[in-house]
N, CA, C and O atoms as CSV, one atom per row, in Angstrom:
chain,resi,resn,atom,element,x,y,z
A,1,UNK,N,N,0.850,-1.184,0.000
A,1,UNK,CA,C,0.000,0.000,0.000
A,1,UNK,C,C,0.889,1.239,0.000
A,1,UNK,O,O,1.807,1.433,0.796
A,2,UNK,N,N,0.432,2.224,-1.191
A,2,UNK,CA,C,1.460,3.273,-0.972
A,2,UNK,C,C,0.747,4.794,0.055
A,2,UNK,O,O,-0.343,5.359,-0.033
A,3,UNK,N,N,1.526,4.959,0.653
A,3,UNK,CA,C,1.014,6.233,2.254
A,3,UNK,C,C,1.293,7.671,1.691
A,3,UNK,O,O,2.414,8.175,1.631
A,4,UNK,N,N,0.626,8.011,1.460
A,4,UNK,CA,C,0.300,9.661,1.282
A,4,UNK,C,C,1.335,10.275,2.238
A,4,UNK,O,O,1.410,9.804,3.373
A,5,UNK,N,N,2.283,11.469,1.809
A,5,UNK,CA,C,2.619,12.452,3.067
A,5,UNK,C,C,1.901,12.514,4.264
A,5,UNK,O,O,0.728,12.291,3.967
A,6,UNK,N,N,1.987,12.668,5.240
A,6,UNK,CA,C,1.429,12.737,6.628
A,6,UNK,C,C,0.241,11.547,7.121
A,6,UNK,O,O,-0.695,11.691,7.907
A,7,UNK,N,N,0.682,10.288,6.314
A,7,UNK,CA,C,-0.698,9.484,6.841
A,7,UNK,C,C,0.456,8.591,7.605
A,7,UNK,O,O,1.592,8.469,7.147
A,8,UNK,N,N,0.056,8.042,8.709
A,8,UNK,CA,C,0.661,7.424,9.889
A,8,UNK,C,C,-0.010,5.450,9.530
A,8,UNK,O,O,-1.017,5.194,8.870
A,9,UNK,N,N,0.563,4.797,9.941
A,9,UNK,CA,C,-0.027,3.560,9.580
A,9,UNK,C,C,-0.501,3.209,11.324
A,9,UNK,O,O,0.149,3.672,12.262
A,10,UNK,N,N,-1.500,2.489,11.478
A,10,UNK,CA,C,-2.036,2.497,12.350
A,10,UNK,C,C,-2.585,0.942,13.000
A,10,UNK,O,O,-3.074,0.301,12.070
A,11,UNK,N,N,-2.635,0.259,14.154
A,11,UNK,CA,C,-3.094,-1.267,14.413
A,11,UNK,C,C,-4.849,-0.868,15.147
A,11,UNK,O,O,-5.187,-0.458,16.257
A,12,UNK,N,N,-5.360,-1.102,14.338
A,12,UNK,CA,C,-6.614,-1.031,15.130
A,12,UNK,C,C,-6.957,-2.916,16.367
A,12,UNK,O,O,-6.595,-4.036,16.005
A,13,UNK,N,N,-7.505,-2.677,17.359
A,13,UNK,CA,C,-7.742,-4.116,17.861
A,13,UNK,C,C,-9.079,-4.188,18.046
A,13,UNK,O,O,-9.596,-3.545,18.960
A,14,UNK,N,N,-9.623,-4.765,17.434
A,14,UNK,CA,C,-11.342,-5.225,17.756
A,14,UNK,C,C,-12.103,-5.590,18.788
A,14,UNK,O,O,-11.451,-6.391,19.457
A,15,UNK,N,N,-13.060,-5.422,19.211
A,15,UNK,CA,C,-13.484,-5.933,20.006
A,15,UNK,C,C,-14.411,-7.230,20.369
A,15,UNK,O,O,-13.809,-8.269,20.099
A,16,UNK,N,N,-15.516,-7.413,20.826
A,16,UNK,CA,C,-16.256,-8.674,20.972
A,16,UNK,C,C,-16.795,-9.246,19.516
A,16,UNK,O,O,-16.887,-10.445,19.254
A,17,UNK,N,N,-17.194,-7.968,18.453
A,17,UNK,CA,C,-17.766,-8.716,17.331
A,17,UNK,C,C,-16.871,-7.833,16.045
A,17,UNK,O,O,-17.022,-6.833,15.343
A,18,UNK,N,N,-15.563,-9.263,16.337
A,18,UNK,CA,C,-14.318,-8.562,15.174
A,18,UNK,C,C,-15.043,-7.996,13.798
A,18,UNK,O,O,-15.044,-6.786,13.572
A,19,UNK,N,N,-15.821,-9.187,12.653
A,19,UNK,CA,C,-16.124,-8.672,11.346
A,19,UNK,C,C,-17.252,-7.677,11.611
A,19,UNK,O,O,-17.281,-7.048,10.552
A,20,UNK,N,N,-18.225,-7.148,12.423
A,20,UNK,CA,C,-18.549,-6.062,12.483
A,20,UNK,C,C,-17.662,-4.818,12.544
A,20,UNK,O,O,-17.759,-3.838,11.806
A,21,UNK,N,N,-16.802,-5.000,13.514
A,21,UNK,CA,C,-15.426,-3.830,13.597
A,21,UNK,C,C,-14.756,-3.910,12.472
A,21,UNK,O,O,-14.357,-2.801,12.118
A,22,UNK,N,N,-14.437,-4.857,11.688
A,22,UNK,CA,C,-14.118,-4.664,10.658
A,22,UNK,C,C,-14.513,-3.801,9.052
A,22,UNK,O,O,-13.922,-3.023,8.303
A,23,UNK,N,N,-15.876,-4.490,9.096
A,23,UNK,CA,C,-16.420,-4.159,8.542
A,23,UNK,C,C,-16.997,-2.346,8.558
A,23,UNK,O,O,-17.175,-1.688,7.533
A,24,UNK,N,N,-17.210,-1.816,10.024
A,24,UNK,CA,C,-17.155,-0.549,10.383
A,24,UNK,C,C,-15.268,0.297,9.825
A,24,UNK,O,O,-14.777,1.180,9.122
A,25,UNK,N,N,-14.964,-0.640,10.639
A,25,UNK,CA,C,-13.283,0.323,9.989
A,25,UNK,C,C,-12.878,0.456,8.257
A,25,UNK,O,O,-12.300,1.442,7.800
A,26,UNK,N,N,-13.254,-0.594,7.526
A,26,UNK,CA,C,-13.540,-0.059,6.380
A,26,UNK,C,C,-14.188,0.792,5.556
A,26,UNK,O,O,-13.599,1.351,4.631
A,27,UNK,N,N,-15.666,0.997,5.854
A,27,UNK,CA,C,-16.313,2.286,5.945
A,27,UNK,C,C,-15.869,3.467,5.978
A,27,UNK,O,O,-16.119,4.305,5.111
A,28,UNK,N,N,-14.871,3.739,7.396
A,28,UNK,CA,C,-14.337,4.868,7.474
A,28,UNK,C,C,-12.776,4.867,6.350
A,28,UNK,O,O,-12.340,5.889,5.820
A,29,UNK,N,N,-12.260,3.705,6.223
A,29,UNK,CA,C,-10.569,4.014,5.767
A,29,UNK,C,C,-10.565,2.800,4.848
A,29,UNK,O,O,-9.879,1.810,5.102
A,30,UNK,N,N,-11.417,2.906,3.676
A,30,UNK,CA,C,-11.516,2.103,2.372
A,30,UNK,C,C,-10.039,1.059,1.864
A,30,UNK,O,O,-9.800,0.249,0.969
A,31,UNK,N,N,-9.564,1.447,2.615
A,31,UNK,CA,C,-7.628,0.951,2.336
A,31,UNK,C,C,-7.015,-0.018,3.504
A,31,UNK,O,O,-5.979,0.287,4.093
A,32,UNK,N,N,-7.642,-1.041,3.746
A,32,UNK,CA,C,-7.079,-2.039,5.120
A,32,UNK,C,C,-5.762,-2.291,4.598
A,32,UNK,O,O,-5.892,-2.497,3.392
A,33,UNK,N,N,-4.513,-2.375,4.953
A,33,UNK,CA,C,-3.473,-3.312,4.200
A,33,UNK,C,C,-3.688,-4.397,4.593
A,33,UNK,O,O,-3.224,-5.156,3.742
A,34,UNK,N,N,-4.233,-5.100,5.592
A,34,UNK,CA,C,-3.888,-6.449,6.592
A,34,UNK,C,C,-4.926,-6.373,7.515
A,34,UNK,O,O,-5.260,-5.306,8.030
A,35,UNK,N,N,-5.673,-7.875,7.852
A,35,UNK,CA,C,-6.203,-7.995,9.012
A,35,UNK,C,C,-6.297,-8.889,9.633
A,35,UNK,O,O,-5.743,-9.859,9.116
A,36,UNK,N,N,-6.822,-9.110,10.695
A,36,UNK,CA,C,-6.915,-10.493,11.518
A,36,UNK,C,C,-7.939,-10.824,11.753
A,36,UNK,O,O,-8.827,-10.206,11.166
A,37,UNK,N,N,-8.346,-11.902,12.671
A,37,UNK,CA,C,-9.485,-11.882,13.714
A,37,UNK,C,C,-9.746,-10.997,14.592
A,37,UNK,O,O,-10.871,-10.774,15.041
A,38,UNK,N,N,-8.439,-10.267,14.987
A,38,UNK,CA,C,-8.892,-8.714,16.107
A,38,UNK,C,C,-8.108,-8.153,16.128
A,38,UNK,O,O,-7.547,-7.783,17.159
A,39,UNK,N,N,-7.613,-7.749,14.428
A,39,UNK,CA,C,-7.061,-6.618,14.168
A,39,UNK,C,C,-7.186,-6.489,12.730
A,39,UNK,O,O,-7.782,-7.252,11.970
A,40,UNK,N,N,-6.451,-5.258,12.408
A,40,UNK,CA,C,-6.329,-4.581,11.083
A,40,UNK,C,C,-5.377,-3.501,10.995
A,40,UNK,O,O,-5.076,-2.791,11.954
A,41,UNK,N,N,-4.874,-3.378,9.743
A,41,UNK,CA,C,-3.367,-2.245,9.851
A,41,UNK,C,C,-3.929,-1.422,8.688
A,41,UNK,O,O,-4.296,-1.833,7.587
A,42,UNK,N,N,-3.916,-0.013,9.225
A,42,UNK,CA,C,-4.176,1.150,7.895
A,42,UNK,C,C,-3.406,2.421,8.333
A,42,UNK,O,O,-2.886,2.805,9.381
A,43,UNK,N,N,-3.580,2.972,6.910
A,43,UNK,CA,C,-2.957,4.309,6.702
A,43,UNK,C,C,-4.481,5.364,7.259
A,43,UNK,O,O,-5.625,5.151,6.858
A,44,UNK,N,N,-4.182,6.198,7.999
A,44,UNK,CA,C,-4.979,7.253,8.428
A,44,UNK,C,C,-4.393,8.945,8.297
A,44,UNK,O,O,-3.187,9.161,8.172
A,45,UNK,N,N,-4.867,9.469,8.320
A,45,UNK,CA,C,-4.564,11.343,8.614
A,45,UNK,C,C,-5.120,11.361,9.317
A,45,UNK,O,O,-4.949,12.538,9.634
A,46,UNK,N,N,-6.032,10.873,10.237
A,46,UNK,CA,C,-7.062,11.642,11.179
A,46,UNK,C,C,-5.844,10.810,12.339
A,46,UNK,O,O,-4.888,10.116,11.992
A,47,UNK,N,N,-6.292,11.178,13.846
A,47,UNK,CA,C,-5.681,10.974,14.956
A,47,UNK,C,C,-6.683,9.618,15.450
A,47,UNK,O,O,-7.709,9.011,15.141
A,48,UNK,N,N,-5.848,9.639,16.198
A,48,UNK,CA,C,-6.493,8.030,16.942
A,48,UNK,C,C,-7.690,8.406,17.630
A,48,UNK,O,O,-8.804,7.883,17.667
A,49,UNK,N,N,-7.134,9.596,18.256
A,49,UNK,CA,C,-8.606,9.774,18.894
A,49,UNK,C,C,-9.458,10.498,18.213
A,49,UNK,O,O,-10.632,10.349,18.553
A,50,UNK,N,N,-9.266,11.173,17.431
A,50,UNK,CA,C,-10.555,11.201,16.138
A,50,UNK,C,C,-11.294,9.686,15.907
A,50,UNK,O,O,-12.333,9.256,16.409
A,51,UNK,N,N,-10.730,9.301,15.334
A,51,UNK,CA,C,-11.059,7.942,15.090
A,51,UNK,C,C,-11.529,7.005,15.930
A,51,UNK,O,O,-12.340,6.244,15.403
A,52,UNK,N,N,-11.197,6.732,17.500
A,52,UNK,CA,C,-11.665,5.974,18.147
A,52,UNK,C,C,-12.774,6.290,18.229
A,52,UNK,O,O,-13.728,5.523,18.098
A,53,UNK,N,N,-12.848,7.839,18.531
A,53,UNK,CA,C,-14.658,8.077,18.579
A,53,UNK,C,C,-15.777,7.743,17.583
A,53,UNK,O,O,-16.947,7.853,17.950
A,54,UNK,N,N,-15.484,7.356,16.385
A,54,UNK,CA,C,-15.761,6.673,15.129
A,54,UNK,C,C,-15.848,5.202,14.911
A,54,UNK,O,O,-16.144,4.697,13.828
A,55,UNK,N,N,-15.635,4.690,15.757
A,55,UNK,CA,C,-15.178,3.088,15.767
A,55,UNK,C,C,-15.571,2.805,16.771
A,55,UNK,O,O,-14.822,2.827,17.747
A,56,UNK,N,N,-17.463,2.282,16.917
A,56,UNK,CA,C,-17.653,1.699,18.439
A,56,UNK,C,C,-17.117,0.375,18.832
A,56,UNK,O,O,-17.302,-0.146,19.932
A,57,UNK,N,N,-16.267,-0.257,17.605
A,57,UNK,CA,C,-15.818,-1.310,17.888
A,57,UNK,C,C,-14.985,-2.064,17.794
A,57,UNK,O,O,-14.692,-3.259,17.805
A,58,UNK,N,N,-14.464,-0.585,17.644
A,58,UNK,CA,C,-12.361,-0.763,17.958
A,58,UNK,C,C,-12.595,-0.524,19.576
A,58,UNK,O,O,-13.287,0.293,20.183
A,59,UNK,N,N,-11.811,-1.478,19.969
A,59,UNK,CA,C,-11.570,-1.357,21.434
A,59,UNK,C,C,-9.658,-0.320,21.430
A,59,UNK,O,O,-9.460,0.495,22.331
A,60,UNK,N,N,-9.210,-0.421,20.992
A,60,UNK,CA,C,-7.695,0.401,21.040
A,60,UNK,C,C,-7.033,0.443,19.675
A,60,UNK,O,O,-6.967,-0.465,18.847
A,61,UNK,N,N,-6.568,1.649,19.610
A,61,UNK,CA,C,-5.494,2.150,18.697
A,61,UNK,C,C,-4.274,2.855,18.713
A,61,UNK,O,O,-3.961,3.875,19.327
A,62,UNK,N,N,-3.585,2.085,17.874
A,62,UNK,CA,C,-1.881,2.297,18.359
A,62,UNK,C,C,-1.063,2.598,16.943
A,62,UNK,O,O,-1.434,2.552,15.770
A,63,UNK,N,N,-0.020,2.867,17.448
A,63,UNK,CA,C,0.644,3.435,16.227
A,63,UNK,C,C,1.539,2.373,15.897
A,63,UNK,O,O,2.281,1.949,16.783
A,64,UNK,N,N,1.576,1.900,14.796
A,64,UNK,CA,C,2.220,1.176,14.604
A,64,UNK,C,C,3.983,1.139,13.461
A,64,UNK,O,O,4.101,1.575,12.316
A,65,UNK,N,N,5.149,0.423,14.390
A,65,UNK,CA,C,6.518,1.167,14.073
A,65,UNK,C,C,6.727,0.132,12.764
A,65,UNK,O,O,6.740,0.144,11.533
A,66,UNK,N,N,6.873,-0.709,13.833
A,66,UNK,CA,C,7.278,-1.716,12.588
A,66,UNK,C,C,6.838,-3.302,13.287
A,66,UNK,O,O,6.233,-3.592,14.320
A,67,UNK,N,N,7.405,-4.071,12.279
A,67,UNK,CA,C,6.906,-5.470,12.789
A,67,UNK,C,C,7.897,-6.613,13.082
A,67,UNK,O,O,8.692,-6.858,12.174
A,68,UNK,N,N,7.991,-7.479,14.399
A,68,UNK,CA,C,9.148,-7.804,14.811
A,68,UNK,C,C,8.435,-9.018,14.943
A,68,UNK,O,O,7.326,-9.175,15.455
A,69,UNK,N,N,9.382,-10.090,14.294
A,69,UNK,CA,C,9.054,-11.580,14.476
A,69,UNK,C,C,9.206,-12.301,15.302
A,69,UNK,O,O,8.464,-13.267,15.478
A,70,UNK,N,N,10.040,-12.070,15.906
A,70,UNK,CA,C,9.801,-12.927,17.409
A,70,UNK,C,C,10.498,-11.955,18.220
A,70,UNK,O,O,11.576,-11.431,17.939
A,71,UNK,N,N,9.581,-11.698,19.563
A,71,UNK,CA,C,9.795,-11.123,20.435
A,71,UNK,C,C,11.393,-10.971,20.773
A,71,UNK,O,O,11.962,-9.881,20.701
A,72,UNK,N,N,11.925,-11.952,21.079
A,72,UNK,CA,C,13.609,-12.239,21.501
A,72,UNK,C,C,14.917,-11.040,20.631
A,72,UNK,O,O,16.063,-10.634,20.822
A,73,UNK,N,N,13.369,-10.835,19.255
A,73,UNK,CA,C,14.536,-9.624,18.646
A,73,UNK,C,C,14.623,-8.374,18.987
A,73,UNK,O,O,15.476,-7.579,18.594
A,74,UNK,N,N,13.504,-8.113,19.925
A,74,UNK,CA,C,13.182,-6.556,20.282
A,74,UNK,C,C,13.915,-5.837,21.673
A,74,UNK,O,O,13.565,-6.139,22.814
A,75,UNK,N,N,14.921,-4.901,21.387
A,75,UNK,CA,C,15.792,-4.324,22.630
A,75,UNK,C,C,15.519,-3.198,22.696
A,75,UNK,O,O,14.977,-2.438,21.894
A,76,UNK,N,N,16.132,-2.989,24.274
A,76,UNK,CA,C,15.531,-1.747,24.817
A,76,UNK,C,C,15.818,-0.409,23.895
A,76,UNK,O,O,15.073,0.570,23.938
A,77,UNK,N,N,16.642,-0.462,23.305
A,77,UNK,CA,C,17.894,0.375,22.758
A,77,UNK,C,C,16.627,0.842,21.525
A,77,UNK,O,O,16.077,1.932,21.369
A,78,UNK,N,N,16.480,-0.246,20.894
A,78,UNK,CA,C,15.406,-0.426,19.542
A,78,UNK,C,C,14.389,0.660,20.229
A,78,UNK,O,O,14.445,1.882,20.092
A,79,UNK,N,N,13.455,-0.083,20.994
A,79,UNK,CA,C,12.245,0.785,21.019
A,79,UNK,C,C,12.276,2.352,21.798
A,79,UNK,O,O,11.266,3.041,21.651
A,80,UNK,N,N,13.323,2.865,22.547
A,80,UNK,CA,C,13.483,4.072,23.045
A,80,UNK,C,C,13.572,5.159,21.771
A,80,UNK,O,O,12.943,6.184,21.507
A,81,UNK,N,N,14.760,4.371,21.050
A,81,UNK,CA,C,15.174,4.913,19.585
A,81,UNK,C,C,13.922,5.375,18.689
A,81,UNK,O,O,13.844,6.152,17.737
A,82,UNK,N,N,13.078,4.678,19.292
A,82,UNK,CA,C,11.481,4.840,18.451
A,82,UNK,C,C,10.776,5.926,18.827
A,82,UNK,O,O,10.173,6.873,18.321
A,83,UNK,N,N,11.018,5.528,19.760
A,83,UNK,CA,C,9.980,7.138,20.521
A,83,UNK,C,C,10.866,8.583,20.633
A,83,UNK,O,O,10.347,9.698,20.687
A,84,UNK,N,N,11.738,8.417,20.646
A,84,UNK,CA,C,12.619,9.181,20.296
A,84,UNK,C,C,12.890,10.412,19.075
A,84,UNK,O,O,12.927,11.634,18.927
A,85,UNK,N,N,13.009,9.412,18.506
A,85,UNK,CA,C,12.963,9.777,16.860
A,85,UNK,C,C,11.665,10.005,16.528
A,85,UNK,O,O,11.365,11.188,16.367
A,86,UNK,N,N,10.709,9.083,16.363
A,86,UNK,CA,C,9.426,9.233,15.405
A,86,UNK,C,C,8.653,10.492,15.971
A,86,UNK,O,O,7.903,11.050,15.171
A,87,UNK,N,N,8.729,10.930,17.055
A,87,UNK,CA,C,8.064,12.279,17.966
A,87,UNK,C,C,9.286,13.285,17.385
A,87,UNK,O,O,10.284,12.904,16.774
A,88,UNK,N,N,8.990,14.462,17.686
A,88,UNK,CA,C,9.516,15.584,18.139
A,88,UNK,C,C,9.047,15.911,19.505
A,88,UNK,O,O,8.070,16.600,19.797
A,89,UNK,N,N,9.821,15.365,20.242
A,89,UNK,CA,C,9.499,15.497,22.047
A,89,UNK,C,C,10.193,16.726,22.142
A,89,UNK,O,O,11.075,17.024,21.337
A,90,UNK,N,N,9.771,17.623,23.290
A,90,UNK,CA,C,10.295,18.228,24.005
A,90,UNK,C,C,10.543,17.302,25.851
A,90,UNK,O,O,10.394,16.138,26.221
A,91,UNK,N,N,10.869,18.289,26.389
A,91,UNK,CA,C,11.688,17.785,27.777
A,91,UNK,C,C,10.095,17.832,28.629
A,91,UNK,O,O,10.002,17.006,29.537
A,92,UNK,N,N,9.374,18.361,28.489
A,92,UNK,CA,C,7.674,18.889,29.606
A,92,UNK,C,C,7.028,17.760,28.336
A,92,UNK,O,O,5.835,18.054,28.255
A,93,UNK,N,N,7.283,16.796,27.496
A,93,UNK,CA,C,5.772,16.248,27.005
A,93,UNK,C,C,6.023,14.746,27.655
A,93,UNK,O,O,7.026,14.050,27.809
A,94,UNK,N,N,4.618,14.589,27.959
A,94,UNK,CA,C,5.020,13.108,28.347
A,94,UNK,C,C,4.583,12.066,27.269
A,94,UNK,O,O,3.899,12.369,26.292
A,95,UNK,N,N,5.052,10.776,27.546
A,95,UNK,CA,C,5.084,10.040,26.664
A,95,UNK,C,C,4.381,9.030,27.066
A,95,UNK,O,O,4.798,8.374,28.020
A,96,UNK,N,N,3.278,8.720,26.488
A,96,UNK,CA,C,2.426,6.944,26.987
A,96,UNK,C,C,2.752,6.168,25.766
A,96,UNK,O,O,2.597,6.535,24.601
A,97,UNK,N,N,3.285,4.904,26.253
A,97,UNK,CA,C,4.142,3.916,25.802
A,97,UNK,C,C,3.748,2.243,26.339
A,97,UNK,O,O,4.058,1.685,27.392
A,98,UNK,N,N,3.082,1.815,25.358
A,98,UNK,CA,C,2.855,0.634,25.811
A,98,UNK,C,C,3.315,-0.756,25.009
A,98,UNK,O,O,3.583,-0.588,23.819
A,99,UNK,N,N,3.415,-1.887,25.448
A,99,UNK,CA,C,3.451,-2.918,24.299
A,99,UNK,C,C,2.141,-4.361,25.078
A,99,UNK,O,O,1.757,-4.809,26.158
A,100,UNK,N,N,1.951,-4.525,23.627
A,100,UNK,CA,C,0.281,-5.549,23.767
A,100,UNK,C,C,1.121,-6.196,23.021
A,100,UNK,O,O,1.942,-5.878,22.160
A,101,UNK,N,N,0.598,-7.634,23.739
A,101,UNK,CA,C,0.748,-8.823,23.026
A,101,UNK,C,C,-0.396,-9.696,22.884
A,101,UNK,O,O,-1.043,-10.123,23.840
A,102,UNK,N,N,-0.638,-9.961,21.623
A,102,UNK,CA,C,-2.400,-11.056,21.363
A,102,UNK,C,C,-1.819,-11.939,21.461
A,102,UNK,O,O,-0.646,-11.573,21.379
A,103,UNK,N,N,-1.876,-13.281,21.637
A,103,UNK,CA,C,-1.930,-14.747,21.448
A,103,UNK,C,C,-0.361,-15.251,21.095
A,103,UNK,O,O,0.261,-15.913,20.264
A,104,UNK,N,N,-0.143,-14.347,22.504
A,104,UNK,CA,C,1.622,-14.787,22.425
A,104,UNK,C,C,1.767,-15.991,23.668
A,104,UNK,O,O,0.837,-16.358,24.386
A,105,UNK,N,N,3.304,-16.542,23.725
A,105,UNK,CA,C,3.202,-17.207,24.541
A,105,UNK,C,C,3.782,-17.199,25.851
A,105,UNK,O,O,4.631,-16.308,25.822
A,106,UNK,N,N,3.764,-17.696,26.915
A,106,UNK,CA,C,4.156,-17.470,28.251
A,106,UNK,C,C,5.548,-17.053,28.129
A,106,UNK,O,O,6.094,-16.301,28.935
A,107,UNK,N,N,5.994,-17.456,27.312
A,107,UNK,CA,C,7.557,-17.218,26.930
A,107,UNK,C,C,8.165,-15.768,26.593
A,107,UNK,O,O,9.170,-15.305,27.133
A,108,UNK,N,N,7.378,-15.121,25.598
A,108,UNK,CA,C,6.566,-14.630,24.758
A,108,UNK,C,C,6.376,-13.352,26.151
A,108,UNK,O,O,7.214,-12.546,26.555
A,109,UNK,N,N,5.556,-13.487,26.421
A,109,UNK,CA,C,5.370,-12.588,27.944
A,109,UNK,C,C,6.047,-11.637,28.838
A,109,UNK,O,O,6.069,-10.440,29.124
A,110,UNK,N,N,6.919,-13.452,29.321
A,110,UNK,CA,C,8.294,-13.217,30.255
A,110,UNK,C,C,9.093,-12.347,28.998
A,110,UNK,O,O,8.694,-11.186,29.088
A,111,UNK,N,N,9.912,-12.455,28.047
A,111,UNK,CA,C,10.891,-11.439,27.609
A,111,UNK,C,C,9.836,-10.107,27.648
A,111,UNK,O,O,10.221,-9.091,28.227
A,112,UNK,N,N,8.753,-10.135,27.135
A,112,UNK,CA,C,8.537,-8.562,26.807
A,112,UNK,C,C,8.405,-7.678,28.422
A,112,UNK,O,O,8.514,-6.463,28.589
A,113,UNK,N,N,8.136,-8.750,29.486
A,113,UNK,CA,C,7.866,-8.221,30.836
A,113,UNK,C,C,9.265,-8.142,31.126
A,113,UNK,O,O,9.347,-7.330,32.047
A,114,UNK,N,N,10.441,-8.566,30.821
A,114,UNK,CA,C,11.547,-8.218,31.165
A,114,UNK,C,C,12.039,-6.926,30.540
A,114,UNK,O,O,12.848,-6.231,31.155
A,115,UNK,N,N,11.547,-6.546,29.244
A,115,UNK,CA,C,11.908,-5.575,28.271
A,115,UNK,C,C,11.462,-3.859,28.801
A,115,UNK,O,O,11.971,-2.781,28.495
A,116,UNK,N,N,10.168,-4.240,29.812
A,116,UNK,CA,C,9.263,-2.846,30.421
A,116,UNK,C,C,10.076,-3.037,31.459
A,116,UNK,O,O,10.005,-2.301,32.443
């Protein structure tokens, strides 16, 4: 999929009735690249929270950097570098920073709970 200047690619996660949410998130952003059972990846201009308010059935939306195949490859170094860079922070903004894992495994868990 090719991204327009200023469109951000985005992970939407579904909620209780995924192909309804699905089916709603297409409506709004005609261009899914990818989806799942309780998710979907698109290009947006609007903000998340524009959008969440638009989506009774997206349960969360996140920005999405890139995509890492097995957990064991992802270091601290990597994802600071992310937030870092992809913002223009100043020193007074704060930063909410999370990592979700769907249908990972206990294993899977333990590194990323070692990684926060």
């Amino acid at each position: 999929m090719d991204y327009y200047i200023g469109m951000r690619k985005y992970i939407f996660i579904f909620g209780n009735w995924p192909k309804l949410s699905l089916a709603e998130l297409q409506a709004i952003l005609p261009k899914i690249e990818k989806f799942g059972l309780f998710f979907a990846l698109a290009a947006a201009n609007d903000s998340p929270e524009k959008l969440i308010n638009q989506l009774g059935g997206t349960i969360k939306i996140g920005r999405f950097l890139e995509k890492i195949p097995q957990i064991g490859q992802l270091k601290k170094k990597q994802w600071l570098g992310w937030i870092l860079s992809k913002d223009k922070l100043d020193e007074k903004q704060k930063i909410n920073f999370s990592f979700s894992l769907y249908g990972g495994s206990s294993q899977d868990y333990k590194q990323l709970d070692a990684l926060a």
